[in-house]
Biotite code that builds the C-alpha atoms (Angstrom):
import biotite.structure as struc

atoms = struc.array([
    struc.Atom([-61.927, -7.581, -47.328], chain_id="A", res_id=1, res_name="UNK", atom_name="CA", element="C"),
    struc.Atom([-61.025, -4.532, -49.369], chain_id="A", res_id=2, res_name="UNK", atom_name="CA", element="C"),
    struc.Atom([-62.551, -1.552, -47.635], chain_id="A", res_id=3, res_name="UNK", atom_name="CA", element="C"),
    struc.Atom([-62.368, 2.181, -48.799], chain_id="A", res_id=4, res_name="UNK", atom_name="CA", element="C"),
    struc.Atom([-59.961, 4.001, -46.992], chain_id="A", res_id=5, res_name="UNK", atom_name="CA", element="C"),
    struc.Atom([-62.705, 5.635, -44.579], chain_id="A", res_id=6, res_name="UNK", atom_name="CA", element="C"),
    struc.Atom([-64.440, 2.867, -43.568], chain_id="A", res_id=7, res_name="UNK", atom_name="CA", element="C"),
    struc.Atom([-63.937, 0.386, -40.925], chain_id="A", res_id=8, res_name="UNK", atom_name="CA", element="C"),
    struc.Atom([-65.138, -2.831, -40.870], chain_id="A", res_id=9, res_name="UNK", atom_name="CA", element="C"),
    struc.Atom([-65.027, -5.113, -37.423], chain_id="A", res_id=10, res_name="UNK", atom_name="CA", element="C"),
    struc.Atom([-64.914, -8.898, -37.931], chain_id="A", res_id=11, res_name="UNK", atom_name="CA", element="C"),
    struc.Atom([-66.912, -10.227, -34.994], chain_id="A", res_id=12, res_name="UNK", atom_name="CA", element="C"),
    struc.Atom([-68.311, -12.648, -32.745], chain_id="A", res_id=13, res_name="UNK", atom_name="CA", element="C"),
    struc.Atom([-71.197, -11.598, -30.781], chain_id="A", res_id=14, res_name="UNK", atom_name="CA", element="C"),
    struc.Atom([-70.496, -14.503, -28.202], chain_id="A", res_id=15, res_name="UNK", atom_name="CA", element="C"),
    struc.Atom([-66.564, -13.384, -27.688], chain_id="A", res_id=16, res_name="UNK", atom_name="CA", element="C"),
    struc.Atom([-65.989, -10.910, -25.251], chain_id="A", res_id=17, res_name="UNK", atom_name="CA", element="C"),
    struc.Atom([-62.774, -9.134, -26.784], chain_id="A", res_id=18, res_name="UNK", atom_name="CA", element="C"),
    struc.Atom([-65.042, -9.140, -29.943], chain_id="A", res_id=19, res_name="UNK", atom_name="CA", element="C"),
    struc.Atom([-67.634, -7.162, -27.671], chain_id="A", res_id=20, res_name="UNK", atom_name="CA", element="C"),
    struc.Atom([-64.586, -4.805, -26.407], chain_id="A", res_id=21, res_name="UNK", atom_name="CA", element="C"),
    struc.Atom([-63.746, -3.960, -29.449], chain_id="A", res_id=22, res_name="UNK", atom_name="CA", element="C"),
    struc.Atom([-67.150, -2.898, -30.619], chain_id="A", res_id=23, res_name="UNK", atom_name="CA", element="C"),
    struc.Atom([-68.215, -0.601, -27.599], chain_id="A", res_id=24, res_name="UNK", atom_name="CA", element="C"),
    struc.Atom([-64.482, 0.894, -28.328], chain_id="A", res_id=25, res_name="UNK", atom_name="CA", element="C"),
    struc.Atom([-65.455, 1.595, -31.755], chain_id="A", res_id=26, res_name="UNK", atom_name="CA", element="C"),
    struc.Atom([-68.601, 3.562, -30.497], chain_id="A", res_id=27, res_name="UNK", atom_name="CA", element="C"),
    struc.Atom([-67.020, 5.091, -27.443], chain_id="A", res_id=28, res_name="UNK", atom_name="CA", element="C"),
    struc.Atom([-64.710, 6.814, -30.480], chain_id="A", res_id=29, res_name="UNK", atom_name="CA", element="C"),
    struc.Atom([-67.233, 7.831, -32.788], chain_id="A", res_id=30, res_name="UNK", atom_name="CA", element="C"),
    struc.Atom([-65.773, 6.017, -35.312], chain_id="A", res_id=31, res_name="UNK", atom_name="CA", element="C"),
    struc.Atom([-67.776, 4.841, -38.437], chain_id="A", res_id=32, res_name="UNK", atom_name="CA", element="C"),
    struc.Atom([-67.398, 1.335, -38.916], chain_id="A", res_id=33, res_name="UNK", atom_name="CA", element="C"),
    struc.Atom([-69.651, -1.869, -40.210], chain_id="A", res_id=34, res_name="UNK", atom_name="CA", element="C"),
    struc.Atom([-70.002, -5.083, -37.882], chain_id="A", res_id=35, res_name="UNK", atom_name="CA", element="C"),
    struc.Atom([-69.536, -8.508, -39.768], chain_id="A", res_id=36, res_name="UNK", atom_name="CA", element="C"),
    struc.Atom([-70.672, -11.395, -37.545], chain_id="A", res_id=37, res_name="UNK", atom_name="CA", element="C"),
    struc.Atom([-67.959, -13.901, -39.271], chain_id="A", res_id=38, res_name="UNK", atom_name="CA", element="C"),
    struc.Atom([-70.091, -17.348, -37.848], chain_id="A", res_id=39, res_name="UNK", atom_name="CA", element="C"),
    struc.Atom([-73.165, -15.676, -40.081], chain_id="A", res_id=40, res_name="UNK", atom_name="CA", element="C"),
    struc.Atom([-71.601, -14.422, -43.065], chain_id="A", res_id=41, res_name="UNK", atom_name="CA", element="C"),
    struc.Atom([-68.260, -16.567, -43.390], chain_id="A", res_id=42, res_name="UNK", atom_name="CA", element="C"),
    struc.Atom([-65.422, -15.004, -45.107], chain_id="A", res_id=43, res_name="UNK", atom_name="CA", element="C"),
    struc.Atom([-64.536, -16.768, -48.403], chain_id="A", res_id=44, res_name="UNK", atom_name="CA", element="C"),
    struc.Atom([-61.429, -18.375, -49.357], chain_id="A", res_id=45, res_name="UNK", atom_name="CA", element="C"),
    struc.Atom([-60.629, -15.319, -51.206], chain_id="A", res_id=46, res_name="UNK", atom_name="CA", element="C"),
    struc.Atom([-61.226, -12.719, -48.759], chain_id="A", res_id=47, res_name="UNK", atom_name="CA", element="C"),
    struc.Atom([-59.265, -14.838, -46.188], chain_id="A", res_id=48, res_name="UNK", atom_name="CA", element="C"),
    struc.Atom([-56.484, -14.768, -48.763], chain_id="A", res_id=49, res_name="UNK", atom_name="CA", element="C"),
    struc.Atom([-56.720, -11.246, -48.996], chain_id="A", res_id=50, res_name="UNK", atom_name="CA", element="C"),
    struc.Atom([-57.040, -10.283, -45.453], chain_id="A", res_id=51, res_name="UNK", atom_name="CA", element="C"),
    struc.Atom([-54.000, -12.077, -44.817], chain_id="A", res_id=52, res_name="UNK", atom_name="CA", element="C"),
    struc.Atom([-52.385, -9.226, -47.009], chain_id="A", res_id=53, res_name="UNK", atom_name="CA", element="C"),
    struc.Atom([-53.567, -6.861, -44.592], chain_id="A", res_id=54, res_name="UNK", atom_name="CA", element="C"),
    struc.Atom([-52.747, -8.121, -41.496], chain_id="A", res_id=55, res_name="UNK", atom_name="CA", element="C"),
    struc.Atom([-49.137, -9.110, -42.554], chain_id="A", res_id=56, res_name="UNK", atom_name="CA", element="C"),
    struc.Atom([-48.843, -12.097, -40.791], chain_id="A", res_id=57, res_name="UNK", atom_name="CA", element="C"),
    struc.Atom([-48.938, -15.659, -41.421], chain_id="A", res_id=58, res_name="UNK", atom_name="CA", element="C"),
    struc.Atom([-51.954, -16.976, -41.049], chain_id="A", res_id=59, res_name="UNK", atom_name="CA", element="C"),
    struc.Atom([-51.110, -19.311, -38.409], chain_id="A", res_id=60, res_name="UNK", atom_name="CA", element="C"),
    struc.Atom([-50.416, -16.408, -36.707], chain_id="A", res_id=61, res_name="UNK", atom_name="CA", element="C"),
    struc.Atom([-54.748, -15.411, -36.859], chain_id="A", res_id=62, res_name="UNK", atom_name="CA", element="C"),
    struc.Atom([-56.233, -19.212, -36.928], chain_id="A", res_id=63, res_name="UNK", atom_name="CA", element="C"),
    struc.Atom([-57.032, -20.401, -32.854], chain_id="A", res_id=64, res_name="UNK", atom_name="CA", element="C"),
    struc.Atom([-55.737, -23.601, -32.418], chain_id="A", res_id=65, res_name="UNK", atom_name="CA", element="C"),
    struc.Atom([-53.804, -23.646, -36.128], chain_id="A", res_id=66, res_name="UNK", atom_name="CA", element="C"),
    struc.Atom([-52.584, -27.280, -36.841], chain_id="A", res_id=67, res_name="UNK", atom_name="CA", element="C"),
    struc.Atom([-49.144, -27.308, -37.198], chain_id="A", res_id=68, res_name="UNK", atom_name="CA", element="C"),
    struc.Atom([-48.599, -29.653, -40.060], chain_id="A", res_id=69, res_name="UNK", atom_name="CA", element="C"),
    struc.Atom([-50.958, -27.786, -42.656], chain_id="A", res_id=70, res_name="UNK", atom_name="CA", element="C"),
    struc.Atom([-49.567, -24.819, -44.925], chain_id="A", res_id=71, res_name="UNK", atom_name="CA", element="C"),
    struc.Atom([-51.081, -21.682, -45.250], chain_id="A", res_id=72, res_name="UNK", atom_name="CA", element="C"),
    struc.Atom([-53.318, -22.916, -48.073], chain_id="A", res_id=73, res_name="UNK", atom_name="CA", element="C"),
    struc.Atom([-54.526, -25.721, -45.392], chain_id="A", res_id=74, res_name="UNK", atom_name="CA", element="C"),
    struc.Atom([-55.263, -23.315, -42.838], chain_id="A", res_id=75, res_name="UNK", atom_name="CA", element="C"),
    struc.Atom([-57.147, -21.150, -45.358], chain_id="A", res_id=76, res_name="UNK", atom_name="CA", element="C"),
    struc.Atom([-59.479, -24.180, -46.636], chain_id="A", res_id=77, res_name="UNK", atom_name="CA", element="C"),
    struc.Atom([-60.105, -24.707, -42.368], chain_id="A", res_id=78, res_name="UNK", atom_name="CA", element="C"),
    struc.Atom([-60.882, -21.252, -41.917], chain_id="A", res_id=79, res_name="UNK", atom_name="CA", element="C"),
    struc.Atom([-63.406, -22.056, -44.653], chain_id="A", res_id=80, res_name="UNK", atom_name="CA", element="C"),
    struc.Atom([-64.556, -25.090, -43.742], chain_id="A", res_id=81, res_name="UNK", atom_name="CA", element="C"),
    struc.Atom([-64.787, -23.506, -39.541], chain_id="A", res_id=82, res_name="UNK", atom_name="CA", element="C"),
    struc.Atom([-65.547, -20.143, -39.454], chain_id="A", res_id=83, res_name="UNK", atom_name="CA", element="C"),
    struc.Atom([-64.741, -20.464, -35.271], chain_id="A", res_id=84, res_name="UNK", atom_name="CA", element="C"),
    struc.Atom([-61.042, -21.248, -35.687], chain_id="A", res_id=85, res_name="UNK", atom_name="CA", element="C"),
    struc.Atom([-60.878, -17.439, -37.166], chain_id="A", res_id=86, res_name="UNK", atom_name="CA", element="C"),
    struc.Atom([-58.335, -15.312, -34.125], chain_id="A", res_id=87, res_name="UNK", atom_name="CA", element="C"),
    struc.Atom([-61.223, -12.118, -33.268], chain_id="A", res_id=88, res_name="UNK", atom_name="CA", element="C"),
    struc.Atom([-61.675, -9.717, -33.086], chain_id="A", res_id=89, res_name="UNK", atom_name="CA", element="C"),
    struc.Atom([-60.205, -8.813, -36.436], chain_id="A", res_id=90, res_name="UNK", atom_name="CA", element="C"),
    struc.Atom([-60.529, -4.718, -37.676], chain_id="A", res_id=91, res_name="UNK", atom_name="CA", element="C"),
    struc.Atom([-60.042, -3.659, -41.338], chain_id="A", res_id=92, res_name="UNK", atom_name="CA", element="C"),
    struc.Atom([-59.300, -0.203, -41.875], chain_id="A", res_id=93, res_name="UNK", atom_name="CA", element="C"),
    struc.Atom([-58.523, 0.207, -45.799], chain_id="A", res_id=94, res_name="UNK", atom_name="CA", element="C"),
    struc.Atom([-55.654, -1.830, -46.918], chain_id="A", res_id=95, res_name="UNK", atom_name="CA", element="C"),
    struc.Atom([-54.638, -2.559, -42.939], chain_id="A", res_id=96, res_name="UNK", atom_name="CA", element="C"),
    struc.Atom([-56.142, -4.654, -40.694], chain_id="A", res_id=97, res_name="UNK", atom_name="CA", element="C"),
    struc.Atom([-54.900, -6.133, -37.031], chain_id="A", res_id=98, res_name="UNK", atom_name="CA", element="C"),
    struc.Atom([-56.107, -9.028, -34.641], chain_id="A", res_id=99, res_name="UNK", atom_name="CA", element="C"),
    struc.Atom([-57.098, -6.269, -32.128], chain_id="A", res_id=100, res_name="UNK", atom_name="CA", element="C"),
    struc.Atom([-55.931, -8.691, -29.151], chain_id="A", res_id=101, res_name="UNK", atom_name="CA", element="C"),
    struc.Atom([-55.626, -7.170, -26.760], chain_id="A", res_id=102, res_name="UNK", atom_name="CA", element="C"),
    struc.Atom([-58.063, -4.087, -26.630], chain_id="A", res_id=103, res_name="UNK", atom_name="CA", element="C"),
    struc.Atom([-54.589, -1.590, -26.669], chain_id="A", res_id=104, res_name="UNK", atom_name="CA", element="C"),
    struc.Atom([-53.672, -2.437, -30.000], chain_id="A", res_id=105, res_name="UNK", atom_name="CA", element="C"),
    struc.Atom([-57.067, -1.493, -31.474], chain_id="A", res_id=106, res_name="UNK", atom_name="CA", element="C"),
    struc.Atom([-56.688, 1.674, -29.586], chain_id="A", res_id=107, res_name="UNK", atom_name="CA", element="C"),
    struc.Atom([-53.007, 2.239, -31.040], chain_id="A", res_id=108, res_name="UNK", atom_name="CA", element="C"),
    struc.Atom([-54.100, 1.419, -34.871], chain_id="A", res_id=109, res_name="UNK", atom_name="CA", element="C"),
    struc.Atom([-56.668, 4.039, -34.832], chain_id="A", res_id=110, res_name="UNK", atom_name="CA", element="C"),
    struc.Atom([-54.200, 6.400, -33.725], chain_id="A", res_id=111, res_name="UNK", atom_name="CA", element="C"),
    struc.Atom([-52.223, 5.287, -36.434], chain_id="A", res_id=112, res_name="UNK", atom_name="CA", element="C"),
    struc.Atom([-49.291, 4.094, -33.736], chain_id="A", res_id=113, res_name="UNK", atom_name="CA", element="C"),
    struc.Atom([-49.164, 0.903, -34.824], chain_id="A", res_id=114, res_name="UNK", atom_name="CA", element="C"),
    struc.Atom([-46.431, 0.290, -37.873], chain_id="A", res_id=115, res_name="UNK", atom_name="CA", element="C"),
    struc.Atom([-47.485, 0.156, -41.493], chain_id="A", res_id=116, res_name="UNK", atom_name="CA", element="C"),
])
């Protein structure tokens, strides 16, 4: 989910209504960003890996309903195998992304108040 430092890209479910927050927050702001509908384009093993790097958290901590007696490799291969377990919405912002849950965090990253 590597995106260039400028761009945003919103992980998204058109049927969840944080999901829909989080996009007319994006407009409201002017900010540039690119909508992937994660039920129509599922993210692959490897970008799940990867955008567990950027939200710095364990991937239980991003996975609805995560079964507590898989490993993070587990989890990964369910995310995989159902797209719809994926936490949302998810933003990426360059190397950083956040499980913009509620609305105010979304808010705070793109001010840059939320920790590296």
């Amino acid at each position: 989910m590597t995106t260039p430092s400028s761009t945003t890209c919103l992980i998204y479910n058109p049927n969840c209504s944080k999901s829909r927050t989080a996009l007319s927050l994006l407009k409201e702001r002017g900010q540039q960003f690119e909508v992937r509908d994660y039920l129509q384009q599922p993210l692959s093993a490897e970008e799940l890996w990867q955008l567990r790097e950027q939200l710095d958290l364990p991937v239980r901590d991003w996975v609805r309903g995560a079964n507590l007696e898989l490993d993070e490799a587990g989890l990964i291969q369910a995310l995989v195998g159902d797209p719809g377990l994926l936490q949302r919405p998810i933003v990426v912002h360059g190397q950083r992304a956040i499980v913009a849950r509620p609305p105010i965090l979304l808010t705070e990253f793109l001010d840059g108040s939320v920790d590296e």
